[in-house]
C-alpha positions in Angstrom: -171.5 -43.7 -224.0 -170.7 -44.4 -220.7 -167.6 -46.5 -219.5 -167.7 -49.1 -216.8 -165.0 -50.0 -215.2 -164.7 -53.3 -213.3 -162.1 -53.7 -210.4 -161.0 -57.5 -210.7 -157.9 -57.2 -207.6 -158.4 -58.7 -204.7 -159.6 -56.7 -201.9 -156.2 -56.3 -199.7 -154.7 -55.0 -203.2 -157.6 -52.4 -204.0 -157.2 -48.6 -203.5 -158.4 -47.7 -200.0 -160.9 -44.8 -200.5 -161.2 -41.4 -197.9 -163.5 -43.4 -195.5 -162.3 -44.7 -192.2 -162.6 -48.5 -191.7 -162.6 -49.2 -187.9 -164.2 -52.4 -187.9 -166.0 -54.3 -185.0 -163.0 -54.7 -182.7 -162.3 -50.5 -183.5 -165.0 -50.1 -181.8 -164.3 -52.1 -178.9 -161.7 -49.8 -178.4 -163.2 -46.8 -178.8 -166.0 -47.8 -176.2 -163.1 -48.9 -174.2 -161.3 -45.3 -174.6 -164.5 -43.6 -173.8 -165.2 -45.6 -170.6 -161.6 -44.8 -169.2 -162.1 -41.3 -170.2 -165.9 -41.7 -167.8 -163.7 -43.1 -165.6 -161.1 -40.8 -165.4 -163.6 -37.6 -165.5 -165.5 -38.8 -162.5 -162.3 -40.1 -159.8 -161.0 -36.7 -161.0 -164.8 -35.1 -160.2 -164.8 -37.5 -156.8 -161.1 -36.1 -155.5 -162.1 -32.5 -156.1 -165.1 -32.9 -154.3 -163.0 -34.5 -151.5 -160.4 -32.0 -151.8 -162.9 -29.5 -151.3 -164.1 -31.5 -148.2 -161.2 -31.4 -146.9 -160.1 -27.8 -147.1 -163.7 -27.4 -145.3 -162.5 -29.4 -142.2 -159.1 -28.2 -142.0 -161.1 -25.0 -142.0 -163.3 -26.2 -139.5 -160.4 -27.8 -137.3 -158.4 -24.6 -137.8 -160.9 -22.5 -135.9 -161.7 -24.8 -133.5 -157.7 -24.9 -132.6 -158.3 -21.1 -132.1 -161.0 -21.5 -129.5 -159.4 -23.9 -127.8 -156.4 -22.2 -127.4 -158.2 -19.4 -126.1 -160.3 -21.7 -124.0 -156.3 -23.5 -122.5 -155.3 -19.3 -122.1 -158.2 -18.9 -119.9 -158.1 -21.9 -118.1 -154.5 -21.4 -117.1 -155.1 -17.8 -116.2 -157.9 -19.0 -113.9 -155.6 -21.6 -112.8 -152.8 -19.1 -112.1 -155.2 -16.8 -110.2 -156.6 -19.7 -108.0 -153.2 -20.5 -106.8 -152.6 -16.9 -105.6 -155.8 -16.9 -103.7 -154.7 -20.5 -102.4 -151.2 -18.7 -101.0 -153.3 -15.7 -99.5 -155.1 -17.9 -98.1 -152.7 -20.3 -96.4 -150.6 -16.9 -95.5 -154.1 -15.8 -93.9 -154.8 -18.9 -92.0 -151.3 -19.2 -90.8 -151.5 -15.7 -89.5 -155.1 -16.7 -87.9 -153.9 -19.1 -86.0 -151.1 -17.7 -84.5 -152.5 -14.0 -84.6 -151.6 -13.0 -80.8 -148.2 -15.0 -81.1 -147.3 -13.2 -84.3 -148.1 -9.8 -82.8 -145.3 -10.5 -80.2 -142.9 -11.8 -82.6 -143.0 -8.8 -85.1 -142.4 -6.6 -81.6 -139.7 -8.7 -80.5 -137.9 -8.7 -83.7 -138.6 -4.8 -84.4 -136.7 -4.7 -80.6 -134.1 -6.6 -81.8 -132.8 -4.4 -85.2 -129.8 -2.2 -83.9 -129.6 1.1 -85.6 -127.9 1.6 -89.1 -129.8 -1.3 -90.4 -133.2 -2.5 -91.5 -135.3 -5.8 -92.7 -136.1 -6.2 -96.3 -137.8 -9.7 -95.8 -139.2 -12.2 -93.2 -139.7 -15.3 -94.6 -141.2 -18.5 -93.0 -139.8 -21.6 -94.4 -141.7 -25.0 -95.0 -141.5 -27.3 -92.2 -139.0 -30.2 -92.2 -140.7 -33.8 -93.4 -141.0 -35.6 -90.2 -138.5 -38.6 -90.1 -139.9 -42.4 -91.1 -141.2 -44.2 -88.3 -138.6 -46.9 -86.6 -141.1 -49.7 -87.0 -139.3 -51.4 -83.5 -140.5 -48.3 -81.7 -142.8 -49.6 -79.1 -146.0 -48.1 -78.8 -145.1 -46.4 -75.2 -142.4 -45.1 -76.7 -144.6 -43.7 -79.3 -146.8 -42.0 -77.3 -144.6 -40.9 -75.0 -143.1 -39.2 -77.9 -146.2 -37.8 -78.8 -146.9 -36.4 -75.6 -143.7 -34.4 -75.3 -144.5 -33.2 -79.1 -147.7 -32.0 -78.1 -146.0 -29.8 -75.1 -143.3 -28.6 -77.3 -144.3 -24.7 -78.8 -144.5 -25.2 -82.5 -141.2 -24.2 -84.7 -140.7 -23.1 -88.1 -137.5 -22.1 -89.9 -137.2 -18.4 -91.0 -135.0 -16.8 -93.2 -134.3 -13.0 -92.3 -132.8 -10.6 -95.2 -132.3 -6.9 -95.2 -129.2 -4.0 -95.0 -127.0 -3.0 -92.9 -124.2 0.3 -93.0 -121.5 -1.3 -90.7 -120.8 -4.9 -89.6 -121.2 -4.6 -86.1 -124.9 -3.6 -86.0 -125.0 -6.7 -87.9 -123.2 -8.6 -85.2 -125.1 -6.7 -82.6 -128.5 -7.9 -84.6 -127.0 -11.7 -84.6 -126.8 -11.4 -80.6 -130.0 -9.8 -80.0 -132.0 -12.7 -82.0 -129.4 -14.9 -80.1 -130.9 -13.6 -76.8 -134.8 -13.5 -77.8 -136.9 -16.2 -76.8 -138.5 -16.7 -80.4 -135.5 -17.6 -82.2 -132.8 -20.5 -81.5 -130.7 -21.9 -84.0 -129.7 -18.4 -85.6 -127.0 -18.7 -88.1 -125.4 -16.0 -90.5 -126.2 -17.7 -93.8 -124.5 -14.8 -96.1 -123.3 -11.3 -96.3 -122.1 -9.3 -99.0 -120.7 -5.8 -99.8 -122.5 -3.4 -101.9 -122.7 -0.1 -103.0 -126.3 1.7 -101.4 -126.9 5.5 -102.6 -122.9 5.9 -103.2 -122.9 4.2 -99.7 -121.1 1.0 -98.7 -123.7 -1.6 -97.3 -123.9 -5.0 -96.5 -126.6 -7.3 -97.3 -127.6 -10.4 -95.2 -129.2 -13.7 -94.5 -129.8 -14.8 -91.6 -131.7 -18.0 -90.9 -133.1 -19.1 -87.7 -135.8 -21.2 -86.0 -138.5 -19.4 -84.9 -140.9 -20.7 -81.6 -144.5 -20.0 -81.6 -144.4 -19.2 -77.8 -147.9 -18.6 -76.0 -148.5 -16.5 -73.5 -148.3 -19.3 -70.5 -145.0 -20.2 -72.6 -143.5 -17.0 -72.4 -144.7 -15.9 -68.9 -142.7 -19.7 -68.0 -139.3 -18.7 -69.7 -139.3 -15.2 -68.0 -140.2 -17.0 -64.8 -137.2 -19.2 -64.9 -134.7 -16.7 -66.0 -136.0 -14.7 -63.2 -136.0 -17.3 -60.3 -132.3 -17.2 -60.3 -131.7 -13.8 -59.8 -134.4 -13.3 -57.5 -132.7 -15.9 -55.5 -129.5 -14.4 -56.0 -130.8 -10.9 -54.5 -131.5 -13.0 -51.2 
């Protein structure tokens, strides 16, 4: 015989049994929860993916950096060697235009170094800017100007450096440049003791204009130091 049992409680007062009750708005929620999890899942997919992107073009822009860095070192090597065939070439076309007048100067200078001393460096100097224009200069005043310019031997200061074992050779060098028709303006900018080979030395700078004579120029100096004395012997 078989006993029925009949549960008369109402339903918020009845036993709740093993099986999970989640109800229409449970669901909800656990749609909900799902889609933030989709969510989540794919931003987190999307960032790696940039991430990965990323690392790619730094990869990419790191390399690049290299080349261009060697492309700058090459560049400013080239740069660097241009400039020293821009000098040798100024040096050379200075020298070419005053070819025969620098052959004369390196004699008369050689002529001029006394004994117990000796050049280490001839240096020209870059020409002085030319002074501003006085704008109440009249114009035959200007071009009287430029005529006496254009008769005038071209200058250039020097600076003169080397060695010397006693002072007066030194002295004697100053009077010698003093006396040659290529320098004016010769001034003993320095001169300090040394010690050369367990010797005592001195070293020097002398600085001084130097006058791009021509031969005309030179043959016209000589001419007028010599009228004198020829007139003299009479």
């Amino acid at each position: 015989m078989q006993m029925i049992e009949i549960n008369l409680l109402p339903k918020e007062f009845r036993k709740k049994t093993g099986r999970l009750a989640i109800g229409k708005s449970g669901y909800y929620a656990v749609a909900a929860a799902a889609g933030i999890i989709v969510m989540i899942g794919v931003i987190t997919v999307y960032q790696l993916f940039q991430l990965e992107k990323l690392s790619q073009n730094m990869e990419i822009a790191r390399f690049r950096t290299e080349q261009l860095q060697k492309d700058i070192t090459l560049v400013d090597a080239l740069i660097d060697v241009k400039q020293k065939i821009m000098q040798r070439m100024e040096a050379v076309d200075r020298l070419d235009q005053h070819r025969a007048v620098w052959v004369r100067i390196l004699e008369d200078i050689s002529q001029q170094v006394p004994d117990f001393m000796w050049l280490s460096q001839f240096k020209e100097e870059a020409a002085p800017a030319p002074a501003a224009a006085d704008s109440t200069k009249t114009a035959a005043n200007a071009a009287q100007g430029n005529a006496t310019a254009a008769v005038q031997p071209m200058t250039r200061p020097v600076t003169i450096q080397g060695f010397a074992f006693t002072l007066n050779s030194l002295a004697n060098f100053m009077i010698n440049l003093m006396r040659s028709h290529f320098f004016t303006d010769v001034e003993m900018a320095s001169v300090e003791e040394v010690v050369f080979q367990e010797h005592k030395a001195y070293t020097y700078k002398v600085t001084a204009t130097l006058h791009y004579l021509s031969d005309d120029e030179l043959n016209e100096l000589l001419a007028e130091e010599a009228g004198p004395e020829l007139l003299a012997g009479f």
